[in-house]
C-alpha positions as CSV (number, residue, x, y, z in Angstrom):
1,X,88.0,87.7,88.7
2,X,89.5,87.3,85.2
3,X,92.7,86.0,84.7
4,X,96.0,88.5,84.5
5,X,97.4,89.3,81.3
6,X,101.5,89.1,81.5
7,X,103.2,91.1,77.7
8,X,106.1,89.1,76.8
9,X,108.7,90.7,74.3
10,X,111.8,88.9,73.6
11,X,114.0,88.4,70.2
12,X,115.2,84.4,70.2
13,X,117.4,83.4,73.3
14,X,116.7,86.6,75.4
15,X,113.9,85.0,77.5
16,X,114.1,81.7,78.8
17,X,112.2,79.0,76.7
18,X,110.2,77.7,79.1
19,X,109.4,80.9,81.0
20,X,105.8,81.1,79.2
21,X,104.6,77.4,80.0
22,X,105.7,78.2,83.5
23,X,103.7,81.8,83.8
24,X,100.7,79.7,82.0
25,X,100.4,76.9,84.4
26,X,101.1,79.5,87.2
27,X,97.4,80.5,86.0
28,X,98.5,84.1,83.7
29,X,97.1,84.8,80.2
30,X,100.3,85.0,78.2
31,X,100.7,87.4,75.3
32,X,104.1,86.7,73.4
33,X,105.8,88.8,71.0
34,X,108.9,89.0,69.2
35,X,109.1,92.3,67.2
36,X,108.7,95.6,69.4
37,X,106.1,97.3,67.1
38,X,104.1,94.3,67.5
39,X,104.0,94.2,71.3
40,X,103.5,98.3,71.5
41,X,100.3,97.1,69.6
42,X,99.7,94.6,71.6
43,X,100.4,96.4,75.0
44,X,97.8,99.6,73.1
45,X,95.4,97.3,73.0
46,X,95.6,93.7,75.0
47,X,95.4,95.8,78.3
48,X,98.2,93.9,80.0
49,X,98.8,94.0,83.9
50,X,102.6,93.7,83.5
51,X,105.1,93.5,80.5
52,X,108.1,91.4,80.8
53,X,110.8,92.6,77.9
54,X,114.1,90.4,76.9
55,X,117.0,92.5,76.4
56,X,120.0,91.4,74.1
57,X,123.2,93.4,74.1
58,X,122.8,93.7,69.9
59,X,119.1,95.4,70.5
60,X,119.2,96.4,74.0
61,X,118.5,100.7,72.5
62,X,115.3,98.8,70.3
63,X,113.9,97.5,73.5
64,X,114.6,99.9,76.1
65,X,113.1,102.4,73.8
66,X,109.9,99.8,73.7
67,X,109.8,100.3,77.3
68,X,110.3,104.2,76.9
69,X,107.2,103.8,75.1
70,X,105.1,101.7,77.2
71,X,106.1,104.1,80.0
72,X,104.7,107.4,78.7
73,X,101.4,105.8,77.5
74,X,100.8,104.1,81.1
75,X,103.0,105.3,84.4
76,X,101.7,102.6,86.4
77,X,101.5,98.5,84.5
78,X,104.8,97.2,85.9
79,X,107.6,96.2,83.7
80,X,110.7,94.1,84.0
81,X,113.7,93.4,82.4
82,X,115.4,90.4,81.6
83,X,118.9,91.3,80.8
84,X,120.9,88.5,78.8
85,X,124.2,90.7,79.0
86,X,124.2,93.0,82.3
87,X,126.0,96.2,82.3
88,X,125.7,99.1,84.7
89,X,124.8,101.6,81.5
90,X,121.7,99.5,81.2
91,X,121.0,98.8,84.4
92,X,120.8,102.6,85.1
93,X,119.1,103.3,81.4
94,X,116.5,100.8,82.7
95,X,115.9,102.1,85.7
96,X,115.9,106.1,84.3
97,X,113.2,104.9,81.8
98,X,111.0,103.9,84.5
99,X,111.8,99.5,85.0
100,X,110.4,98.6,88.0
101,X,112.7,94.9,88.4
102,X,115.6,94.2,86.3
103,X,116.9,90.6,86.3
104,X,120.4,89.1,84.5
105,X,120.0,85.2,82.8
106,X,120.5,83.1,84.4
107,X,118.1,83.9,87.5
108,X,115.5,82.2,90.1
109,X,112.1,81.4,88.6
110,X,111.4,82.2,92.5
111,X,112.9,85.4,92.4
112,X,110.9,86.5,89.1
113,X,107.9,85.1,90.8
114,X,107.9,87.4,93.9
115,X,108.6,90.5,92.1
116,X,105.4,89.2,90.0
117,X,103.1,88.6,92.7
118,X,104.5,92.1,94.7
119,X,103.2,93.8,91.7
120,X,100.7,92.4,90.8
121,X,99.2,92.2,94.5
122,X,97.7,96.3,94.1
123,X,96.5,95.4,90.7
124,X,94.7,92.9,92.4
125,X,92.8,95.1,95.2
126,X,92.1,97.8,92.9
127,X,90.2,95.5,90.0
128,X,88.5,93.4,93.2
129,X,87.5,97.2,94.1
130,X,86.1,98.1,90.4
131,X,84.4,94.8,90.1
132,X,82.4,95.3,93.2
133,X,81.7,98.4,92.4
134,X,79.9,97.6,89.5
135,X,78.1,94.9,91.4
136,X,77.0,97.6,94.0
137,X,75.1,100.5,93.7
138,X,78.6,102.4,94.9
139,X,77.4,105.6,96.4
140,X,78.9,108.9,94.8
141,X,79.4,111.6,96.7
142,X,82.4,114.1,95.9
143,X,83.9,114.5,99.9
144,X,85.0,110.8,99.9
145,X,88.2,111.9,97.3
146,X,90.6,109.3,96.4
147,X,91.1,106.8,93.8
148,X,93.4,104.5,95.8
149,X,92.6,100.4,96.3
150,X,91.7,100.8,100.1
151,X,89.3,104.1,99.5
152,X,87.7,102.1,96.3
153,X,86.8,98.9,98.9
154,X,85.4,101.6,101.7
155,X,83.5,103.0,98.9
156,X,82.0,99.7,98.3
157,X,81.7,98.7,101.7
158,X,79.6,101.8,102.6
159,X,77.4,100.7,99.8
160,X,76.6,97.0,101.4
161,X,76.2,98.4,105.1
162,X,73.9,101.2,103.9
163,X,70.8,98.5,102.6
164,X,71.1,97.1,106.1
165,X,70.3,97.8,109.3
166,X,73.3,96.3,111.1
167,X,75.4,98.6,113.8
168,X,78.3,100.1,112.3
169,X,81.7,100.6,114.8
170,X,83.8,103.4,112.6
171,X,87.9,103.2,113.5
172,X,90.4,105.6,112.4
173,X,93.2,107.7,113.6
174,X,91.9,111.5,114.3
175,X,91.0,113.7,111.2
176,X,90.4,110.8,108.8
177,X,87.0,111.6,108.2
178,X,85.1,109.0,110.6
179,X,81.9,111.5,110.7
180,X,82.1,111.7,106.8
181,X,81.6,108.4,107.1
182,X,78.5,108.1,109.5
183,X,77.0,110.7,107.3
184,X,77.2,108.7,104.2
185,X,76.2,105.5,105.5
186,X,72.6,107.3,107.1
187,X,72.3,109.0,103.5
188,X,72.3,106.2,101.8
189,X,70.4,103.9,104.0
190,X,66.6,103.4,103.9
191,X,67.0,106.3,107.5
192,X,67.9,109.2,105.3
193,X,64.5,111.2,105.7
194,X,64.7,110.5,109.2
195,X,67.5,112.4,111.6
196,X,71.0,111.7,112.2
197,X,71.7,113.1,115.8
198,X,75.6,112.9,116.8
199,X,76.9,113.0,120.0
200,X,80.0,113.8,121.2
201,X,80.4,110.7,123.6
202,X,83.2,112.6,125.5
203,X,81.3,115.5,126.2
204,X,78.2,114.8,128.1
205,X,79.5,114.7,132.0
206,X,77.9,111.6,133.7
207,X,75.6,113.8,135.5
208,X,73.9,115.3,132.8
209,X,73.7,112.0,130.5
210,X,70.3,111.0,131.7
211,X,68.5,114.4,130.7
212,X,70.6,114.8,127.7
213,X,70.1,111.6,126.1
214,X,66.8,110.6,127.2
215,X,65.3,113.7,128.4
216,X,63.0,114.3,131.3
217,X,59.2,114.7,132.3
218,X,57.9,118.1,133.0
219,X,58.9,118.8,136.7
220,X,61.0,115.7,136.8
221,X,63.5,118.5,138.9
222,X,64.0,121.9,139.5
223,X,64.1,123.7,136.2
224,X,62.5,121.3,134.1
225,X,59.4,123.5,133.2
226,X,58.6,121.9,130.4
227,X,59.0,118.1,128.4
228,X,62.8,117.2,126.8
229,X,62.2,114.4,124.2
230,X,65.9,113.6,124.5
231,X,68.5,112.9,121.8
232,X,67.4,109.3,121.2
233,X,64.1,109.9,120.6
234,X,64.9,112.9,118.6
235,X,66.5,110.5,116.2
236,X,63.5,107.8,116.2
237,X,63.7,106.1,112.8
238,X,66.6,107.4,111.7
239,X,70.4,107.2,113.2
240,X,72.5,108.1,116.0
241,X,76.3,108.5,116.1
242,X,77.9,108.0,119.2
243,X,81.4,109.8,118.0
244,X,84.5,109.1,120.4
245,X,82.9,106.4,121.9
246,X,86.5,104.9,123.5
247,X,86.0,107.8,125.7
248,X,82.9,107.2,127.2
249,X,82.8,106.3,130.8
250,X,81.6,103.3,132.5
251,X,78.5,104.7,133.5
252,X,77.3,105.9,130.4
253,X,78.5,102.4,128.5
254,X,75.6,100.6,130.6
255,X,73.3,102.9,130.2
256,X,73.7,103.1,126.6
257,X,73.8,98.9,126.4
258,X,70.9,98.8,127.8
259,X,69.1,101.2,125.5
260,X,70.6,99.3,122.5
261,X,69.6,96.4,123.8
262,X,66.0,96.3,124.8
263,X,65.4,99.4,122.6
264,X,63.5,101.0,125.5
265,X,63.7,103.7,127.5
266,X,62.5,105.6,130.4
267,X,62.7,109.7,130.4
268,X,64.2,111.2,134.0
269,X,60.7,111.6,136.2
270,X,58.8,109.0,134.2
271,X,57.1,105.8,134.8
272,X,56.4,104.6,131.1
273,X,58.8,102.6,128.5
274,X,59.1,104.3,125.3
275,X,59.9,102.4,122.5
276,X,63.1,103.4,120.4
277,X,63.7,102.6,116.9
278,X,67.0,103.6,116.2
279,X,70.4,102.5,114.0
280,X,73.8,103.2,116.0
281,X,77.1,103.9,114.6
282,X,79.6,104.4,116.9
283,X,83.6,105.5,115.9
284,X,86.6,105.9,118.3
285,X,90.2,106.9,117.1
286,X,91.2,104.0,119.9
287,X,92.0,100.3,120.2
288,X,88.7,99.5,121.8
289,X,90.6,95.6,122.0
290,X,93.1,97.2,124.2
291,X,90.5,99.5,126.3
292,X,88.7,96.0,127.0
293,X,91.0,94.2,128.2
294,X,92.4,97.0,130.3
295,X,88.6,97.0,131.5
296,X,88.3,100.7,130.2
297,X,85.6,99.4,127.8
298,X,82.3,97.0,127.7
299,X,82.6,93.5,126.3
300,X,79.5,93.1,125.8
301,X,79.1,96.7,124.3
302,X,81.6,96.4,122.0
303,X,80.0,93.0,120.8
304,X,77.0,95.2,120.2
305,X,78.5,97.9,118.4
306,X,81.3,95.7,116.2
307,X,78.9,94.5,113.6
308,X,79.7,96.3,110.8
309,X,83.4,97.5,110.8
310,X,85.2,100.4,109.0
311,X,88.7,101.4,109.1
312,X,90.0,104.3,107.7
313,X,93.7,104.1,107.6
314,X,96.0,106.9,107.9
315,X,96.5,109.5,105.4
316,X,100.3,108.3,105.3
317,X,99.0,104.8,103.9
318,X,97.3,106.3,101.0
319,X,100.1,109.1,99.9
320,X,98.6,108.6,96.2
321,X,95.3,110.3,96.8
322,X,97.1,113.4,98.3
323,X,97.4,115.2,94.5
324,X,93.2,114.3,94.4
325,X,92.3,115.8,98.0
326,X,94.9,119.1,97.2
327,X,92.5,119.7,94.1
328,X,89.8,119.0,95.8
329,X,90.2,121.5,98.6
330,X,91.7,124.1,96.1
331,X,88.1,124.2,94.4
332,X,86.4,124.8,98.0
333,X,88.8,127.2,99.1
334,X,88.4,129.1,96.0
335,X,84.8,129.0,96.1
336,X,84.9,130.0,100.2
337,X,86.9,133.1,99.7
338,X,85.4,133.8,96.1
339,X,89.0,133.7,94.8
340,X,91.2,132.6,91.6
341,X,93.8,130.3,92.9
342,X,95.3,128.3,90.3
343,X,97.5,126.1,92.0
344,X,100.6,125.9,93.4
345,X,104.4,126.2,92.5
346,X,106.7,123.5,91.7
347,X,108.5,123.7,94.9
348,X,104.9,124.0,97.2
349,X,103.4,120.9,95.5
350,X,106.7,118.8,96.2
351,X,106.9,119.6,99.8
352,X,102.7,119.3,100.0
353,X,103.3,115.4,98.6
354,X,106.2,114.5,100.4
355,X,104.6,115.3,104.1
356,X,103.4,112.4,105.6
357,X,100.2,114.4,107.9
358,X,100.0,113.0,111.5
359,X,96.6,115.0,111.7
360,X,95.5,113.0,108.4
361,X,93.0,115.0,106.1
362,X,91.5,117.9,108.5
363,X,95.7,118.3,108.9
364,X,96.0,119.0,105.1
365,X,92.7,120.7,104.5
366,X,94.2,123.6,107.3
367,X,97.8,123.1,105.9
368,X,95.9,124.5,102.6
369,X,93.6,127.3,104.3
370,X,96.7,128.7,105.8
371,X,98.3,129.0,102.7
372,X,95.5,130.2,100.6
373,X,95.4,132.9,103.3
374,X,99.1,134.0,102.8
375,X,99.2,134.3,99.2
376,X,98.5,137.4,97.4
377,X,98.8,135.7,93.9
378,X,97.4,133.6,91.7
379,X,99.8,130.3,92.3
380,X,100.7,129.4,96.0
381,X,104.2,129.6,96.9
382,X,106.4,127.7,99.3
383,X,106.9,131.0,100.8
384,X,103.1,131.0,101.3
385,X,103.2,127.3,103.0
386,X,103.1,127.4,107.2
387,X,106.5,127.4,108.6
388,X,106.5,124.2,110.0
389,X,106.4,122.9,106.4
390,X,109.0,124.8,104.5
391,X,111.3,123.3,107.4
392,X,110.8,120.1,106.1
393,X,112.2,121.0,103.0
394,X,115.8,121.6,104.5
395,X,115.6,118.6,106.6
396,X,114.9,116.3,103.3
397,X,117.7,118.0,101.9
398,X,120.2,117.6,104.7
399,X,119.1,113.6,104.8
400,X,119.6,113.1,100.8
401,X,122.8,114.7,101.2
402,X,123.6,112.1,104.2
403,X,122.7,109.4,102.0
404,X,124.5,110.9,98.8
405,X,127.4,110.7,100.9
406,X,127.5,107.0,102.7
407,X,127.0,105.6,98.9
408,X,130.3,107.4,98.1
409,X,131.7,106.7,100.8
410,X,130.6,102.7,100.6
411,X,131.7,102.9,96.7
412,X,135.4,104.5,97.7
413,X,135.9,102.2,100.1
414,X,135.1,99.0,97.8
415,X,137.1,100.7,94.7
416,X,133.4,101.4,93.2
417,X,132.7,97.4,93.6
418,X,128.9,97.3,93.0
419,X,128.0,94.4,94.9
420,X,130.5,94.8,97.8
421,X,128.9,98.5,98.0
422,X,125.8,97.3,97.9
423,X,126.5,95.0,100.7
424,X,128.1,96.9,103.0
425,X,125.0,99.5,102.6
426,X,122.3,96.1,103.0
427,X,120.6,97.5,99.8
428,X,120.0,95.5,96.5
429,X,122.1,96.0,93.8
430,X,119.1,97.4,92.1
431,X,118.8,99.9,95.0
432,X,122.5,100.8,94.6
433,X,121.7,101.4,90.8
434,X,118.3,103.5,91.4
435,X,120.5,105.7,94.0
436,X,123.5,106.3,92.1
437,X,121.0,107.5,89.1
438,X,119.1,109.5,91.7
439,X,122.5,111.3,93.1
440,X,123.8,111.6,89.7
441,X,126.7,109.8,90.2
442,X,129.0,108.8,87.3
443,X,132.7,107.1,86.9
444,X,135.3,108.0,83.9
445,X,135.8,104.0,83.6
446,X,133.6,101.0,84.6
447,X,136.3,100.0,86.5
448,X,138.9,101.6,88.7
449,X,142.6,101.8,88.0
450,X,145.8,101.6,89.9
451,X,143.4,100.5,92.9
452,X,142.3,104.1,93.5
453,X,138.7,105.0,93.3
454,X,137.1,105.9,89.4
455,X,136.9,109.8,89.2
456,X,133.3,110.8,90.6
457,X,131.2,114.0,89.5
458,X,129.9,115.5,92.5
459,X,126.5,114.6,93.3
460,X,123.8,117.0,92.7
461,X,121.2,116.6,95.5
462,X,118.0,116.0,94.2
463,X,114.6,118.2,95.5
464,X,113.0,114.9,96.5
């Protein structure tokens, strides 16, 4: 992986001299500017992962407006300010303009390195992602929606386990897409013109496993009139997907290992082997490590099935491909119902985003059909949204105005000392800033007189 590119902008004195031999030996391409039309070129077109800018207190509107720029050509490359002169007014400026670290000389090399390397770190996963998908024949298909780092390296992964013939174990909370998953990996393997039976593993009562799964001679018992091939053979050469397989009972566990293993089987009133050629993925929203050593679940079943291994984490953990799957399901809906719906209303969308979806992706797909069935217009309302969602929208506002108030109250009670406020709270001083921005609060005076607190204009709770 090529090396990352760090933008430096700074007019003589307001970076450190020897911050760029430090960055360069730390292993970062450096590009260095001193004029602020030159490093808007330069940031158009030397791609840079992160920009660090110098701020003086004679330019500090010429390079906060440099970072204005940067910000609405690119919402996400990091930037950081070095501040030579701190003030709150630019400390808030900075942070209103979209800074993501602000630093005052003189300050830990350390410090600057951390905030780096956090930044950096996503950057990291996503371009590892894009690099192997252009080593890999990535597959395409338009269910698996997301551009986030962690669905880029499934997407990848489900590339390399499709061209072999490995057993796959599938982990995930419920309603993250685990049968998408199985689906994909048969269609793209070398099995796709050959079946891919699932079985609820949960479902099939011991007593009925045998005849279900490997079916039963004619007048094997009292009803069976006729020959049952069974599921496993009705998916010779191709796959079988043993969904919920933490739920499977003892009984069936050895039956199944012993299928997998000798890749044999005997139908219910026969006396012949028949030879099984089948691929197994399995998937379980459960810790299978726990359920064995409770006992609840083979060792040497789970040794069987754990060759290849998929997680799909939480919709929570991947908040940024929320705005992609709302489209996404918009378009089906649509097309479902034969319908127009355009989108949503401000006030819909925010509460939509902000939910963090304990049910995962089935939990937002019906979150969406319920509200495409309420509306009667083109653009779906929050009055349109399930109850159970517009409540969220008060509680948000009653914990921002909680928070609104313990910052006033922590500022008061300090005579509006920033770093004693921020203390007593435990948050940064660049959390104190980003907050009192946020709240929109502002003082008459930097500083308070006659020991009373600076005059406050009431703060104006925000929607988020």
């Amino acid at each position: 992986m090529k090396k990352f590119a760090i933008l430096m902008v700074g007019r003589d004195g307001t970076l450190p001299r020897n911050l760029k031999g430090a960055l360069h030996r730390r292993g970062f391409e450096i590009l260095e500017f001193s004029d602020e039309r030159d490093a808007l070129r330069g940031f158009q077109y030397g791609n840079p992962d992160l920009v660090i800018i110098g701020s003086s207190e004679n330019a500090a509107k010429e390079q906060l407006g440099l970072a204005r720029q940067i910000r609405q050509l690119d919402k996400k490359t990091p930037l950081i300010l070095i501040a030579s002169a701190s003030t709150e007014d630019l400390a808030i400026a900075a942070l209103r303009i979209g800074i993501n670290d602000y630093f005052k000389l003189p300050f830990s090399f350390e410090e600057l390195m951390t905030a780096i390397h956090q930044f950096l770190s996503d950057r990291a996963t996503i371009r590892l992602a894009k690099e192997s998908k252009k080593a890999s024949n990535l597959i395409d298909d338009r269910r698996l929606v997301g551009g986030s780092a962690v669905i880029e390296e499934i997407k990848a992964y489900i590339s390399k386990v499709s061209t072999v013939e490995s057993n796959v174990l599938i982990t995930g909370e419920t309603g993250t897409g685990k049968d998408l998953m199985a689906e994909l990996i048969h269609r793209n393997s070398r099995r796709c013109h050959k079946p891919l039976i699932c079985i609820n593993s949960a479902a099939i009562p011991d007593g009925l496993l045998e005849s279900e799964l490997f079916g039963y001679e004619q007048g094997a018992f009292t009803g069976a009139q006729s020959l049952n091939e069974g599921k496993l053979k009705l998916a010779d050469g191709g796959t079988v997907f043993f969904d919920e397989i933490g739920d499977m009972s003892p009984y069936a566990q050895a039956k199944i290992l012993r299928a997998i293993e000798s890749k044999q089987f005997q139908r219910l009133g026969g006396k012949e082997n028949i030879s099984l050629n089948i691929r197994v993925i399995a998937a379980t929203n459960q810790d299978l490590e726990k359920s064995m050593a409770d006992g609840k679940f083979r060792k040497d079943l789970f040794f069987r099935l754990n060759v290849a291994r998929i997680h799909l984490p939480p919709l929570r953990d991947r908040l940024e491909d929320i705005p992609s799957l709302i489209d996404y399901y918009l378009r089906e809906l649509n097309r479902q119902y034969d319908r127009r719906i355009e989108g949503f209303s401000d006030d819909a969308l925010e509460v939509l985003l902000r939910y963090d979806y304990p049910g995962n992706v089935r939990e937002l797909k019906n979150l969406l059909e319920a509200a495409f069935v309420n509306t009667s217009t083109r653009r779906i309302s929050f009055s349109d949204l399930p109850v159970e969602l517009r409540a969220l929208r008060k509680d948000a506002e009653a914990l921002a105005q909680a928070e609104s108030d313990r910052l006033l109250s922590a500022l008061s009670s300090t005579n509006w000392n920033r770093r004693e406020a921020a203390r007593k709270l435990r948050w940064s001083r660049t959390t104190l800033y980003r907050k009192i921005s946020k709240y929109h609060i502002t003082t008459s005076s930097d500083k308070p007189q006659d020991g009373l607190p600076a005059r406050i204009q009431p703060a104006k709770i925000p929607s988020e």
